[in-house]
C-alpha positions in Angstrom: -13.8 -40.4 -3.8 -11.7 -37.4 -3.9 -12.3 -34.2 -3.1 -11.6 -31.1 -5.9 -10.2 -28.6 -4.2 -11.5 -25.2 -5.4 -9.9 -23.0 -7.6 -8.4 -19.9 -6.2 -8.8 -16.4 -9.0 -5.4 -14.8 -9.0 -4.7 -11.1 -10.2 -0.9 -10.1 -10.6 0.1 -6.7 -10.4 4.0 -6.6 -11.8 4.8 -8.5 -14.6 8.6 -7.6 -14.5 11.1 -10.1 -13.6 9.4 -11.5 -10.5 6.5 -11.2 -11.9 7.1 -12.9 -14.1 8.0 -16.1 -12.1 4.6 -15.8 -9.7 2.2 -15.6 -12.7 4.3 -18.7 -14.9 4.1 -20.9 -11.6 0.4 -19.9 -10.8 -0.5 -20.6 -14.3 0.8 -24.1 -13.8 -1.1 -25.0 -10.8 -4.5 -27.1 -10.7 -5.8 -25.3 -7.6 -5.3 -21.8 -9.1 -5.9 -19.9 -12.0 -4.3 -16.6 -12.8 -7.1 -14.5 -14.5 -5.5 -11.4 -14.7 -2.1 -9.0 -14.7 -1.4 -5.4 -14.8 2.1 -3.8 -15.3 3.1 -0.2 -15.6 4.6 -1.6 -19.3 1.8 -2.7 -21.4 3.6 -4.8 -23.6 4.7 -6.5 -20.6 1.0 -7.4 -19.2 0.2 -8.6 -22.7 2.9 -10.7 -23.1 2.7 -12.6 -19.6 -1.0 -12.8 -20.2 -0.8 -14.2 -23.1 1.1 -17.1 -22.4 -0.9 -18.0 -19.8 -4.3 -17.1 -20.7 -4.6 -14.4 -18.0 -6.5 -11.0 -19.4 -4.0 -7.9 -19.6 -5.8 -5.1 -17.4 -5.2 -2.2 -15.2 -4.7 -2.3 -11.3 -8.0 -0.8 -10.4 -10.1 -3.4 -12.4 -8.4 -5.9 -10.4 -8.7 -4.9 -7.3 -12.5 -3.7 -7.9 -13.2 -7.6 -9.8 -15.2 -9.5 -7.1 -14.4 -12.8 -8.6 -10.3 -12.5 -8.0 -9.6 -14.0 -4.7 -6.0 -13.0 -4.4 -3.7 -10.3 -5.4 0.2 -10.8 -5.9 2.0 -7.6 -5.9 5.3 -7.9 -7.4 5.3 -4.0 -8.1 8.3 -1.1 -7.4 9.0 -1.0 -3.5 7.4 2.2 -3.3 4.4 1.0 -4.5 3.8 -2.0 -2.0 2.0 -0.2 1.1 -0.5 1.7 -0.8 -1.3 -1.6 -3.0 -1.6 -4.1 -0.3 -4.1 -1.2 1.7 -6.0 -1.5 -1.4 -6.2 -4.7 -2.0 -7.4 -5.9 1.5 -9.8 -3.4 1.7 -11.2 -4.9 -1.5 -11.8 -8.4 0.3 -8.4 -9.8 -1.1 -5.8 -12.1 0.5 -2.3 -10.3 -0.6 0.8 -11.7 -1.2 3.3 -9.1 -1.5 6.9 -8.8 -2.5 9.8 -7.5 -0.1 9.9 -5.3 1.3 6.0 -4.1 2.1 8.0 -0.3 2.5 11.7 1.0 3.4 10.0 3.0 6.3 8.9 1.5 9.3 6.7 3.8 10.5 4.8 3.2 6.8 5.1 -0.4 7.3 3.0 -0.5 11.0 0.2 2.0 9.1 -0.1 -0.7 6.4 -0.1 -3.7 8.9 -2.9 -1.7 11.1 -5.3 -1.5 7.6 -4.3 -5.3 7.0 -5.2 -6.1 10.7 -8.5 -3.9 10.7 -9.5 -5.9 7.4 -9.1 -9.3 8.6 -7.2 -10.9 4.9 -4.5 -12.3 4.8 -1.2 -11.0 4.2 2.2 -13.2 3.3 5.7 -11.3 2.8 7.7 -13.1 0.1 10.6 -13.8 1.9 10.9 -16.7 -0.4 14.2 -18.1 1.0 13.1 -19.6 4.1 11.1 -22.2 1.5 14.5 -23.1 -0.4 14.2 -27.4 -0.2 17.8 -27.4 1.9 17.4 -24.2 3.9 13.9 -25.3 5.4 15.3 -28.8 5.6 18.1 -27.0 7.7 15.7 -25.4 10.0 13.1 -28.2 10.6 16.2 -30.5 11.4 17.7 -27.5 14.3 14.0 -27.1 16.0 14.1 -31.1 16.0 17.3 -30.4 18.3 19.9 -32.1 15.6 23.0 -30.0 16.0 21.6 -29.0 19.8 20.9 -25.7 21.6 21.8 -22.7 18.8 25.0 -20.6 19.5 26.1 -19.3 16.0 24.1 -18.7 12.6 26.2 -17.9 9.8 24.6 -16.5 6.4 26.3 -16.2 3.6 24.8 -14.2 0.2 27.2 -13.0 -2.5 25.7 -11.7 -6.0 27.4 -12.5 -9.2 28.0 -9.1 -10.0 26.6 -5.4 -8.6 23.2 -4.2 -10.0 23.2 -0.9 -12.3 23.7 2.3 -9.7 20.7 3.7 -10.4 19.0 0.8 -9.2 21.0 1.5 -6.0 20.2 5.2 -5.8 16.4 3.9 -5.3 17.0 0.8 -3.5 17.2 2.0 0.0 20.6 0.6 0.2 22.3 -2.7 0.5 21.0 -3.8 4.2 17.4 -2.7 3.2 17.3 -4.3 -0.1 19.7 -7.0 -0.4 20.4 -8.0 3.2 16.6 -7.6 4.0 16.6 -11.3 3.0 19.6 -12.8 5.6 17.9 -10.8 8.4 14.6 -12.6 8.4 17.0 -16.0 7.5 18.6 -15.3 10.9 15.6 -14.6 12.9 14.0 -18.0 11.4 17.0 -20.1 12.2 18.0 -18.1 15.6 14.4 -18.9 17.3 15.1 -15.3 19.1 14.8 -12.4 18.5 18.1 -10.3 18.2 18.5 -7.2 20.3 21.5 -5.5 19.2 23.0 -5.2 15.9 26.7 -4.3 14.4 27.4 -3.5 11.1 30.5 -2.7 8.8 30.1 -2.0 4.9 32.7 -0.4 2.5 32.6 0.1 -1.3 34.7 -2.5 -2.7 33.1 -3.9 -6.1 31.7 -0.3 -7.8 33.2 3.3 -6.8 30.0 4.3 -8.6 27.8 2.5 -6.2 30.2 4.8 -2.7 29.4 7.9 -4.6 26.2 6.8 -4.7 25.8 6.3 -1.0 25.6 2.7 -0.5 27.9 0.5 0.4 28.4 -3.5 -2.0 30.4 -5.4 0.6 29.4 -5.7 4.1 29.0 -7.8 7.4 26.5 -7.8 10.4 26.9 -9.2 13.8 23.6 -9.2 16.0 23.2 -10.9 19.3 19.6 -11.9 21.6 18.9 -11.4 24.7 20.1 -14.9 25.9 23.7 -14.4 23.9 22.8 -16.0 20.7 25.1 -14.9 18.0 24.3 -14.0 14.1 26.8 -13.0 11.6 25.8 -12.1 8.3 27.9 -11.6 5.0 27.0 -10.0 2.0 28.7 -8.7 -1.3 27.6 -7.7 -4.2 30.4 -9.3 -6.5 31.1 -13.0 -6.4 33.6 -14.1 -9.0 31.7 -17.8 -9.0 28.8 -17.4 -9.3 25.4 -16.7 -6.8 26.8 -17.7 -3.0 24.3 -18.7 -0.9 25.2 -20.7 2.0 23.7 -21.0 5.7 25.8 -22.9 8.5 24.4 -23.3 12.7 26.7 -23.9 15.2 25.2 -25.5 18.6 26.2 -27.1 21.5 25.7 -30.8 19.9 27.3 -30.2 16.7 26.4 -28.3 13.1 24.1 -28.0 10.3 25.0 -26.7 7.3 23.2 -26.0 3.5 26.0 -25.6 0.8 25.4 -23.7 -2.7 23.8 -25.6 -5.7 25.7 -26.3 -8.5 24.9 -26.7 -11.8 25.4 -30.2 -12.3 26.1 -32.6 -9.4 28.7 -34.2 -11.4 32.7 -34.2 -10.4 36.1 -35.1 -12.1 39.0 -36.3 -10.3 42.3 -36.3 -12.1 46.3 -36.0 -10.9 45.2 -31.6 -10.2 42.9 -32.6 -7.7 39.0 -32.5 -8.3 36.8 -30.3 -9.8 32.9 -29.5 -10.2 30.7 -27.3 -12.4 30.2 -23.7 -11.4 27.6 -23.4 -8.9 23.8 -21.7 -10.3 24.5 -17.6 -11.2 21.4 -16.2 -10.8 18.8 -16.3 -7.8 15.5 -16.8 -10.1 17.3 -20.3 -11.3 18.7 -21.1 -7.9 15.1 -20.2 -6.3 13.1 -21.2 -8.8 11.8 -24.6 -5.9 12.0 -21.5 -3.3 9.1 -19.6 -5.1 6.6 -22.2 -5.8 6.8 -23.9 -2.6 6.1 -20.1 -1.4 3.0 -20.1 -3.2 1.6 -23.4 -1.8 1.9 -22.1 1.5 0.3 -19.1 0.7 -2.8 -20.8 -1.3 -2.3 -23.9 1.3 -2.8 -21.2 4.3 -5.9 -19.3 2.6 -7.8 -21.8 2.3 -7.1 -23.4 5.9 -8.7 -19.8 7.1 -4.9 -19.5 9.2 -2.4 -16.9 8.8 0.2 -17.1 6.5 4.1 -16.5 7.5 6.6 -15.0 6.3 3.8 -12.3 8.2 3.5 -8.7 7.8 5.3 -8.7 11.3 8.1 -10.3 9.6 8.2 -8.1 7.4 8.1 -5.0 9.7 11.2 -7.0 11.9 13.7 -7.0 8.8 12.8 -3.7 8.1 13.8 -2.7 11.6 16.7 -4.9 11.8 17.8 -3.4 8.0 17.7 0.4 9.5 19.5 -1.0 12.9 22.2 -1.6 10.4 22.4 1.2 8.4 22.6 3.3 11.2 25.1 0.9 12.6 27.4 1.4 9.7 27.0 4.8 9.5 28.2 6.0 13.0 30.4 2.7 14.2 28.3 1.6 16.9 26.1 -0.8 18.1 22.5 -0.3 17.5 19.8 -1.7 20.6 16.4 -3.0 19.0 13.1 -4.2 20.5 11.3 -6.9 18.2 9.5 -8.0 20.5 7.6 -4.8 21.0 7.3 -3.8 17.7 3.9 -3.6 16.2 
């Protein structure tokens, strides 16, 4: 006899791109049932809601409806503190959307409130469940390429986001990087203590006049000499590059990009494969619901989910480390393991 595992009453709050995704792939689960979504554009709640079945609402009735279970808050980055307060007070496990805030200092108020409450809070750091990067990982802590002495991350974009995205971002290390930096404290297994950074404007004048920088690299090193190097850009000529390699002292692990096909020609000029995937909600579409089971899978086993709130609050520490880095030329000191 099997046992029915009870459903689980999702709100959504966000029905934008990411949105989107979350409410689509919790509508197609057994154990869950997405009952209602809220977005700041109407027509956008009703749409989402209507091909799923959820009701179109507003935030408040949401949070205040006793029978919703979980809240997913794929909302504006300025909105994500003040929502996840309000949704664990209401009794609600949260999962939230990078980054839960661009300030630190915000982010360790909003962990203190989720803490207090006793609900569960998951970051969606949705990488760390890619099928080959988590392969990666489980294969390193079972000691396959040895003791860790270099993680390489790799993460390119296609082509630069609109500037006035940028203007409101919080820049590229806090919005785009955010994502490598909690890759390299996953994969390191230590917790980096001092970070380097370089960034120019290379892809978009608009985006320097702006303040931000669209191409830039990040070195960071732990306490036992552990090294990280990071690479991001904002333009990649071939599509979405996303690549991880570790270096250790019994050899290497590495998890290439995902093409569109697998298939290959060979001719006299050599070989040649299809481009590789050109957009992160394609090339993470596996990412995002093996995200979700762990979040459902981790509510209902009463344990804490990870990526944490403390992850969270270490990227965003790590993310300022290297915007100051970049800034002034120097090497920033951190202390992860003290923050709180």
């Amino acid at each position: 006899m099997t046992t029915r595992v009870p459903t689980m009453r999702v709100g959504l709050l966000g029905a934008g791109r990411i949105g989107r995704i979350h409410g689509l792939n919790v509508a197609a689960r057994a154990d869950a049932e997405l009952v209602a979504v809220t977005d700041a554009v109407p027509a956008a709640a009703a749409a989402l809601a209507a091909e799923t079945g959820a009701k179109a609402t507003s935030t408040e009735a949401i949070l205040s409806d006793a029978g919703i279970d979980a809240i997913l808050i794929c909302t504006p980055t300025d909105t994500h503190a003040d929502l996840i307060e309000a949704a664990v007070s209401a009794g609600k496990a949260v999962f939230c959307e990078k980054p839960v805030d661009l300030d630190a200092a915000r982010i360790r108020r909003c962990l203190a409130t989720v803490e207090a409450s006793g609900r569960p809070l998951m970051i969606g750091f949705n990488r760390r469940f890619d099928p080959s990067f988590a392969a990666l990982e489980r294969r390193l802590r079972a000691g396959e390429a040895g003791a860790v002495e270099i993680v390489s991350v790799i993460s390119r974009d296609p082509s630069p986001p609109p500037v006035e995205y940028v203007k409101r971002s919080g820049g590229l290390f806090r919005d785009m990087m955010i994502h490598d930096f909690d890759m390299a404290r996953f994969l390191l297994a230590e917790e980096p203590v001092e970070v380097f950074a370089l960034g120019s404007a290379l892809v978009d004048p608009a985006i320097g006049k702006a303040g931000d920088v669209d191409t830039a690299a990040v070195l960071m090193k732990t306490a036992s000499g552990r090294i990280a190097q990071i690479s991001n850009s904002r333009r990649a000529t071939y599509g979405y590059d996303q690549r991880i390699e570790v270096h250790g002292s019994q050899g290497m692990l590495r998890a290439g990009n995902i093409h569109e096909t697998t298939v290959e020609s060979a001719t006299g000029n050599g070989f040649r494969a299809d481009p590789v995937q050109n957009f992160f909600l394609e090339r993470y579409a596996s990412a995002y619901r093996a995200e979700l089971d762990a979040f459902f899978t981790a509510c209902r086993g009463g344990v804490a989910p990870t990526p944490s709130g403390l992850d969270g609050l270490k990227a965003q520490i790590l993310a300022d480390a290297a915007t100051e880095s970049a800034r002034t030329g120097k090497p920033v000191m951190v202390d992860l393991e003290a923050a709180r």
